[in-house]
C-alpha positions in Angstrom: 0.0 0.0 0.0 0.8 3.8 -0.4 0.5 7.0 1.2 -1.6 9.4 -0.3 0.6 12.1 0.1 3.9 10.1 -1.4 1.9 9.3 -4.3 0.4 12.7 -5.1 4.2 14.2 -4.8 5.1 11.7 -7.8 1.7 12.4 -10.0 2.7 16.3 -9.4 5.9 15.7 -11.0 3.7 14.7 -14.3 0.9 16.4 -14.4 1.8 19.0 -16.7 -1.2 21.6 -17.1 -3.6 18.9 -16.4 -6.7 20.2 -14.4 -6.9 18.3 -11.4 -9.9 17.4 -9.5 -8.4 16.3 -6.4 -11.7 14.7 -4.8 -10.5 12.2 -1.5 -6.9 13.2 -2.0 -7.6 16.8 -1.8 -6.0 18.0 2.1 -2.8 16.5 0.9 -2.8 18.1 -2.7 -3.3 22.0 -1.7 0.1 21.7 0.1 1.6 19.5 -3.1 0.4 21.1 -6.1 2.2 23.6 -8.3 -0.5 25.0 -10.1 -3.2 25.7 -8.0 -5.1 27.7 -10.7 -5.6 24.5 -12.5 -6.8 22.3 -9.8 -10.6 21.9 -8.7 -10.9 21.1 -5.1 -14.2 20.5 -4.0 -14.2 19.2 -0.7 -16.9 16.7 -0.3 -19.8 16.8 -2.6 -21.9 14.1 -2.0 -20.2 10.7 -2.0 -20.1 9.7 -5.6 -20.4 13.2 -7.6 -16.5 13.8 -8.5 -16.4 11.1 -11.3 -20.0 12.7 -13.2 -18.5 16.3 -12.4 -15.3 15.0 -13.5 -16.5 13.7 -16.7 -18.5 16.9 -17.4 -15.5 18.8 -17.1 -13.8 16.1 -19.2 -16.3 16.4 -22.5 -16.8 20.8 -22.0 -13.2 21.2 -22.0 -12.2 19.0 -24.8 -8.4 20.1 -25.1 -7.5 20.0 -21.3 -6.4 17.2 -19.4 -8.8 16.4 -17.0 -7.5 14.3 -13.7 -9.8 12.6 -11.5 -8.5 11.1 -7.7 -11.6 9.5 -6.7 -11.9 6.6 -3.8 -13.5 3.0 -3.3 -16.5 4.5 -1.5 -17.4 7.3 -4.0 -17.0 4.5 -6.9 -19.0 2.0 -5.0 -21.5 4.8 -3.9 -22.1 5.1 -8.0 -20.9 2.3 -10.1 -23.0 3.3 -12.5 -20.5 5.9 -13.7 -18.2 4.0 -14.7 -20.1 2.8 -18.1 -21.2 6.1 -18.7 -18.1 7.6 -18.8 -16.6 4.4 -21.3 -19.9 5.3 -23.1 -18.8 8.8 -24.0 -15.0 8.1 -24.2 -13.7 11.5 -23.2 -10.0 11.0 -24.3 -8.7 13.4 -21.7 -10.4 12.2 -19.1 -7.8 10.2 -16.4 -9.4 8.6 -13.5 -7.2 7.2 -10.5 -9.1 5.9 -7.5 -7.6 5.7 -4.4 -8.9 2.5 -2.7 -8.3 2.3 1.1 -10.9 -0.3 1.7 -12.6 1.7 3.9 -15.2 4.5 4.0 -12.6 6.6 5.8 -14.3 10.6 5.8 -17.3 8.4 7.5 -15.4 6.9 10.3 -13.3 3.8 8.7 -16.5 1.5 8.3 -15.1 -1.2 5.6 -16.2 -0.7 1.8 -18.5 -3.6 0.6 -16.0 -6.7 -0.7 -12.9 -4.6 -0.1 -10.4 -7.0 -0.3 -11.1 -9.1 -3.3 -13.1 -6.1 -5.6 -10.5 -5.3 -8.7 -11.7 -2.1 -9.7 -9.7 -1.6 -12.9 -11.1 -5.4 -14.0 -15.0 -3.5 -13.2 -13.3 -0.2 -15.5 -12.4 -2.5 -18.0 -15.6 -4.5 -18.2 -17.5 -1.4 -18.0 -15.4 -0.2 -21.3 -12.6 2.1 -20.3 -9.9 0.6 -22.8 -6.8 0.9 -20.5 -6.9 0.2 -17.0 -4.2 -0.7 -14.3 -3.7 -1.0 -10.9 -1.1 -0.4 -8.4 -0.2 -1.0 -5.1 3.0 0.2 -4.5 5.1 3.7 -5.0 8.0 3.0 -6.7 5.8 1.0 -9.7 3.7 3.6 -9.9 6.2 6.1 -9.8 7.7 3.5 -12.9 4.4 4.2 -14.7 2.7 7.4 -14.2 4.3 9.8 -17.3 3.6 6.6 -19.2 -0.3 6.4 -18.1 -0.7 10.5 -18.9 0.3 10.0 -22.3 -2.4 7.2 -23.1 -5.5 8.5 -24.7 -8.5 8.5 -22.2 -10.6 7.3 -20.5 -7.8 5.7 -18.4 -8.5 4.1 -15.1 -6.1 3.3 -11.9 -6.6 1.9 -9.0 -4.2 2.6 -6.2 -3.9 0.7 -3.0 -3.3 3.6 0.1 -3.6 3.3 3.5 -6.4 4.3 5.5 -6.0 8.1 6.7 -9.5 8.1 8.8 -10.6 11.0 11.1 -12.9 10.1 13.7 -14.1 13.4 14.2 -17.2 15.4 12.9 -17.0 16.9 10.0 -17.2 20.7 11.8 -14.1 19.6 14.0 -12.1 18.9 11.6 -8.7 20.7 9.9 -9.9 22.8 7.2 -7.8 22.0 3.9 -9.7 24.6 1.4 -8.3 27.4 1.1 -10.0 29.2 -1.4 -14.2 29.3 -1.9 -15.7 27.4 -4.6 -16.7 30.3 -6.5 -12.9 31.5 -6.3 -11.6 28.3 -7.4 -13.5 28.4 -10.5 -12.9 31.8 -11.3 -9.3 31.3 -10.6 -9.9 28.3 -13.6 -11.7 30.4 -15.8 -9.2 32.8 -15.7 -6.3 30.0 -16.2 -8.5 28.8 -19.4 -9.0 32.6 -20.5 -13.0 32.3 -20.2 -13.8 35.3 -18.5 
């Protein structure tokens, strides 16, 4: 397994001008990214949404990158998603899931069938034609410039280890920085929209 944080520092190292929606891995990637004005952090929608508002983003901005950290629990919270998204193909659409096998922003109750579930087999049978699946750092690390260049959809599951926060939700160490509505303008600036 990996840490969330290790593996983020490596994916920053690749990501180019790649919009990133940093979903489950987003209190470790405002202190790790370099271009914040490209990166869509927003906090916890309801479990499940960053894949569809991913892919949206995906097939209105055509010629940008779009990357995706989702988890186990927001996949298995909408499955569904998966097919749509091989449905519409959005080549620049790159989806890694970070799988801790647990439901950890909840309190670390175990994910339905989380030790055996191959996610990127699920991907692949749902139609995303390249999937993979890692489980340690330096592999990934091996793999990662190679996986950006790969027309989308991609899928990769990553094995991380549990980071779970028994508090609730109000107690807990605020990682945004910036508002919602700042971080998009701050995107539609990036993309010259406004």
């Amino acid at each position: 397994m990996m840490d969330t944080a290790e593996l983020l520092k490596v994916f920053n190292r690749y990501r180019g001008d790649s919009i990133v929606v940093p979903g489950r891995g987003g209190r470790h990637w405002v202190n790790i990214s370099t271009k914040p004005n490209r990166d869509l952090p927003l906090g916890d929608p309801s479990m499940g949404g960053h894949a569809s508002f991913a892919m949206g983003l995906a097939l209105a901005q055509p010629k940008q990158k779009i990357v995706l950290f989702d988890s186990d629990g927001d996949i298995q919270m909408g499955m569904g998603i998966l097919a749509s998204i091989a449905e519409q193909q959005p080549r620049n659409f790159y989806h890694f899931m970070l799988d801790n096998e647990c439901y950890a922003t909840t309190g670390g109750q175990p994910v339905p069938h989380a030790k055996a579930l191959a996610y990127h087999d699920v991907a692949r049978a749902c139609g995303y034609p390249r999937a993979h699946a890692y489980d340690n750092l330096e592999t990934f690390s091996i793999n990662v410039e190679r996986i950006l260049s790969e027309p989308g959809p991609v899928f990769v599951a990553l094995k991380v280890r549990p980071e779970i926060e028994n508090k609730p939700i109000g107690a807990r160490a605020k990682w945004r920085t910036r508002s919602q509505v700042q971080v998009v303008m701050d995107l539609k600036k990036e993309l010259g929209i406004v």
